[in-house]
N, C-alpha and C positions, 0 to 999 in steps of 0.2 A: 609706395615709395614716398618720404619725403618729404620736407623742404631743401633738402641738401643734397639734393640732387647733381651730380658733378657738367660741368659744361659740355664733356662730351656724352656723358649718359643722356644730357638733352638735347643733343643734336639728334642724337640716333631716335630717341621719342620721337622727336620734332621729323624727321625722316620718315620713319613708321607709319605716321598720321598723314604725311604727305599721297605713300605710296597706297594705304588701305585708301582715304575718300578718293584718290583717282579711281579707283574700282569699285567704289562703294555704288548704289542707287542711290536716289535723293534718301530713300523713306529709311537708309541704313546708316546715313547721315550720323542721326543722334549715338547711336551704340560706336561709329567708331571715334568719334570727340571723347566721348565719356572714358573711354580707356586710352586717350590720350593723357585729360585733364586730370582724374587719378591717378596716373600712374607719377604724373608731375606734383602731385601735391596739390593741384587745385579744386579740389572736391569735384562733387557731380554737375555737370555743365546742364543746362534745361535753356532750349532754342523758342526765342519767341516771336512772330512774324507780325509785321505791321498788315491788316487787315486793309484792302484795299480802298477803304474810305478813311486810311488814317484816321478811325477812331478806338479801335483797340489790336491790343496786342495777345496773340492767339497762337499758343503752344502747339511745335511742331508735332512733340507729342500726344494725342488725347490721354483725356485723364486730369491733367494740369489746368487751372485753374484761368479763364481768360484775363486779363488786366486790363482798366482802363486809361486809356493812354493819356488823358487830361490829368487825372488825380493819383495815379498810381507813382513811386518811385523809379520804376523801370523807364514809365513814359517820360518821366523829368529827362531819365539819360537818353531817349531818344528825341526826344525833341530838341533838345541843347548839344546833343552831341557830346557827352562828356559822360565819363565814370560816375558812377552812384553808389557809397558806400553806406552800408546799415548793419547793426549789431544786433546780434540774435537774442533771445532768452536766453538759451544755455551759453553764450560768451564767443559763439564763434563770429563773423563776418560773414555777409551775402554782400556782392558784390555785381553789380549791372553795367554790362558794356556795351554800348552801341554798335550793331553791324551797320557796316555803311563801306559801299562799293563810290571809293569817291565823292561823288556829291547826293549818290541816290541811299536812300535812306531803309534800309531792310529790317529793322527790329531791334532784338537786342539777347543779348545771352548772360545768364547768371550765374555763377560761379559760387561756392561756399566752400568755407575753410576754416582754421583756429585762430593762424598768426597771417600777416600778410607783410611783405618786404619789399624792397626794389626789385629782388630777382624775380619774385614770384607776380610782383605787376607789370614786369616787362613780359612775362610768359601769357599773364593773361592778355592782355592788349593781342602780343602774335599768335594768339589762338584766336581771339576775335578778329583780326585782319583776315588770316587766314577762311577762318569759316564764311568770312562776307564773301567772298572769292570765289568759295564752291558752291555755295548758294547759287550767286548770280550763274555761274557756268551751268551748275545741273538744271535750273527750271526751262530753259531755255529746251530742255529735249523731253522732258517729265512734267506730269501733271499733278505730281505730287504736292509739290509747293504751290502749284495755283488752287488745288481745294483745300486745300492751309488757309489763302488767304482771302479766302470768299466766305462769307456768311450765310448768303441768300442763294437762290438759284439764278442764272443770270439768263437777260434773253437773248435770242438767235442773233436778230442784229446787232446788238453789243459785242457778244461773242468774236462777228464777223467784224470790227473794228478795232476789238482791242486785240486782233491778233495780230495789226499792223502797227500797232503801239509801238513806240522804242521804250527808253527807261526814263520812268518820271520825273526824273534828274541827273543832268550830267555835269559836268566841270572840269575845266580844268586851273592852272595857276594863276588864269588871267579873265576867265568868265566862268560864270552858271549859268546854266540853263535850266527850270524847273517849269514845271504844267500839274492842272489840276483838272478833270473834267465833271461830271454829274448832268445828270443820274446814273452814278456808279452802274447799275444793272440794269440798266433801261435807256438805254444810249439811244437818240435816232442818226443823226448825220454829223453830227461835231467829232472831230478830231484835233491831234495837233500832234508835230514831228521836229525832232530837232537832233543834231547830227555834226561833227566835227570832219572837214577833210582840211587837211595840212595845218593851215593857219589861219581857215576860214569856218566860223559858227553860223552854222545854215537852221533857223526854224521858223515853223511855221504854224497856223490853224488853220482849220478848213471847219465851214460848214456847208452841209450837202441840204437842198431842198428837201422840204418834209420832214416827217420823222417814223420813218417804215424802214424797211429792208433795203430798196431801192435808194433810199437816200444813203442810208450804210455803203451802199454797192458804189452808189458814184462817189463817196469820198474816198473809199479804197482803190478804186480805179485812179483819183488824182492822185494820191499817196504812191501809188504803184508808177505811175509817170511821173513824179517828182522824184524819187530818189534813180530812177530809170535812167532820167535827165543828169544827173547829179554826179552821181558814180562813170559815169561818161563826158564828164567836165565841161558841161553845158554852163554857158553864161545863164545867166538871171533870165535875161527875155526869154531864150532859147527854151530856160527850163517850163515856164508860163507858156512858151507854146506848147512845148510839149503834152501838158495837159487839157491846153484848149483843148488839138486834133485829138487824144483819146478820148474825153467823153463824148465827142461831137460824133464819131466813128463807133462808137462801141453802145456810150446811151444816149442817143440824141434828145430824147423829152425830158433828161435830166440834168438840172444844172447845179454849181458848185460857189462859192462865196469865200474867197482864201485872202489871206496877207502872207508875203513871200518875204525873207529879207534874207541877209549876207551879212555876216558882223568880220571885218577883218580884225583880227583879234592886234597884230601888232599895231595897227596905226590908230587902230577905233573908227576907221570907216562903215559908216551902214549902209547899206542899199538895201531898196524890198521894190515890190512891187504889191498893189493891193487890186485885188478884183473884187468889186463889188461887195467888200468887207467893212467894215469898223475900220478908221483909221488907227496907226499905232499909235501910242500914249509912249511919252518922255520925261519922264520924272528927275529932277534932276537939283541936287541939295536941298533937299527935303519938299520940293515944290512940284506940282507940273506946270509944264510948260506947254501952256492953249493953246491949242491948234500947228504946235507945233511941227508936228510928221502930216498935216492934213495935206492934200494933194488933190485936184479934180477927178471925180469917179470916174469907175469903170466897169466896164458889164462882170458880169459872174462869169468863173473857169465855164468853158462848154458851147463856146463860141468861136468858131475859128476867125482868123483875120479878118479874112473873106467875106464874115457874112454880119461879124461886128463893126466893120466900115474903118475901123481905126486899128494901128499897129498898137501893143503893149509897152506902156511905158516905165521905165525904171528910174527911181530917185534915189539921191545919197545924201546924207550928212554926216558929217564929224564928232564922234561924242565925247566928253570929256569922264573922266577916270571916275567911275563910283556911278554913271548916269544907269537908270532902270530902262528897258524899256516893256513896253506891255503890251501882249496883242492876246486877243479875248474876242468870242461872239458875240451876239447880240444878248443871247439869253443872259448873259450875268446881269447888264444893267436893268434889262428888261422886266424879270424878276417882278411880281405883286403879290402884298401879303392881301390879308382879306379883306381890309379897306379898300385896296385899288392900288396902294401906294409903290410906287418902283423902288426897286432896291437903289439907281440912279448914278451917274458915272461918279461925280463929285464924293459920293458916299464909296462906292470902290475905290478910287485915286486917294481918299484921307486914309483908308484902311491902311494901303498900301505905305503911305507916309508915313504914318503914326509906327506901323510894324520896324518900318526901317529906323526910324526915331529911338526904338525901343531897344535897338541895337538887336532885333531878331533876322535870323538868314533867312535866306529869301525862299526854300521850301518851306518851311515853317509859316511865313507870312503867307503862303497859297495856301498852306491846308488848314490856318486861321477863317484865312478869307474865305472860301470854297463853303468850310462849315457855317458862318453869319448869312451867306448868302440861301442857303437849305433852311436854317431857322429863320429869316425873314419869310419864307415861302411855306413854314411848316413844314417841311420834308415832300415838298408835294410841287416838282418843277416842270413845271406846263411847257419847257423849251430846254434843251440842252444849253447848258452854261459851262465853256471852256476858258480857262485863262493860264496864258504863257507867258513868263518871266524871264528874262535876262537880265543880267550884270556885269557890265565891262570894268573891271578894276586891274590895270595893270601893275606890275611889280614896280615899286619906285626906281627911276634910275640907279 
């Protein structure tokens, strides 16, 4: 069929495609896009998945060729979020769209054709929305898409953590939320969780003693009492307690290292609570701001009231429209190449500056950052290194 295609012969396509991928598998995916996209006139559609270390882009189907997401044209539209247009030898058009489920970022799909028009870029865009959508829905029960976007073989206790993972990015009108972790497949105890109920942006990191199973276990176990706590509209403390009593009850020789916080999204209120964590980082027009969120320590999750001497404290402050904040384990700063030298906070907080300076969004600036931090170290990190982003930018009055 086509380019002239009539508006109702493309609803009814557009319908077709709805009703096949609700009953499609993940892995049947490609074959029923592809008799959508043709039959609309937009040549053969080819799905390309962002690889879990955001370094390349890895065809849903084998056979296809992988791309690399720094230097390749595709990676340009996935990193920038925008269409990528290029002219073929024989005179037709390839065409690269970003999938992207809101603010989390899934790959991208390409599209070929002869002529390209308003109608037929409005068609391609709602077939890319659209396909972000089944994506995110199908991997959630199939393992299809997760060995799509694995390269390596991963270990057990990684496995066991990232299956409490939420999505590496979320947003809405008035925040993001974005995290990066490493070692991609050799995770020991770092985590990090972040989650919207009404009108409050709840995240967090955690890092678990050690780097074994057990440290895996007790941070799933806080993760597991955190959103427990949460979904049951626990305050801040309550939730912080709740995590004390489970691992003091479930792993007692294992303790946990977290920063809690609460972003009320309408007013820009923060609250967190920090256990024996890194304090947050406040970046704020183009600067940080020292010592900022620092606060008097306090012992690590896995301690109840009782036997830590002291109740759990909760702080707040007001941010202002645009302000970052940043909560991160130890291992990013901590980081040494083979001089000795630390990767060091000042050098992570310019990163982060200079990215937003650049006018780049703030997944982009983590998985900039995430990668300098792997090549300071050679690819070889002696500690779990996690960092979480947010960005309060409300809608102008």
């Amino acid at each position: 069929m086509d380019r002239n295609v009539s508006g109702g012969s493309g609803e009814r396509l557009l319908d077709e495609l709805v009703r096949a991928a609700h009953l499609a598998s993940p892995a049947e995916l490609p074959v029923v896009l592809n008799r959508y996209t043709e039959a609309m006139g937009l040549g053969r559609a080819v799905i390309y998945l962002v690889d879990i270390q955001q370094r390349l882009l890895v065809p849903f189907v084998k056979g296809e060729p992988e791309l690399e997401l720094d230097t390749s044209l595709a990676g340009w539209a996935y990193r920038t979020d925008s269409l990528r247009l290029e002219e073929t030898p024989s005179g037709g058009l390839n065409i690269w769209l970003p999938l992207a489920d809101g603010a989390e970022r899934l790959g991208v799909v390409e599209l070929n054709m002869s002529t390209l028009d308003g109608l037929k870029l409005r068609r391609c865009r709602t077939a890319a929305l659209f396909l972000a959508l089944i994506i995110t829905s199908k991997r959630t029960y199939g393992d299809t898409i997760a060995q799509r976007m694995r390269t390596r073989p991963m270990h057990l206790p990684t496995e066991m953590v990232r299956a409490f993972l939420p999505p590496r990015s979320i947003g809405t009108g008035r925040v993001v939320s974005t995290a990066v972790l490493e070692p991609a497949y050799e995770l020991g105890g770092d985590a990090f969780d972040h989650a919207f109920t009404e009108d409050v942006l709840h995240a967090a990191v955690l890092d678990g003693m050690g780097h074994d199973l057990a440290s895996g276990l007790a941070t799933s176990v806080a993760m597991a009492g955190c959103r427990n706590a949460r979904r049951s509209g626990a305050h801040l403390k309550e939730l912080v307690g709740t995590m004390d009593e489970a691992l003091a009850k479930w792993l007692p020789e294992q303790f946990c290292t977290g920063v809690f916080t609460q972003l009320h999204m309408s007013t820009g209120v923060l609250r967190w609570c920090n256990c024996g964590h890194p304090p947050p980082l406040l970046i704020r027009r183009h600067r940080l701001l020292q010592e900022a969120l620092e606060r008097p320590p306090e012992p690590p999750l896995g301690l109840p009231a009782s036997l830590a001497g002291t109740a759990r404290r909760v702080h707040d402050v007001s941010l202002e429209p645009g302000d970052r904040i940043l909560l991160y384990s130890d291992g990013v700063v901590e980081s040494r190449d083979e001089a000795g030298e630390e990767f060091g906070l000042k050098r992570f907080t310019d990163y982060i500056i200079r990215s937003t300076a650049a006018g780049q969004s703030a997944p982009e600036a983590l998985r900039l950052l995430i990668h300098a931090i792997l090549e300071h170290q050679h690819n070889e990190l002696t500690d779990d290194a996690t960092i979480l982003m947010f960005e309060w930018q409300p809608p102008d009055p």
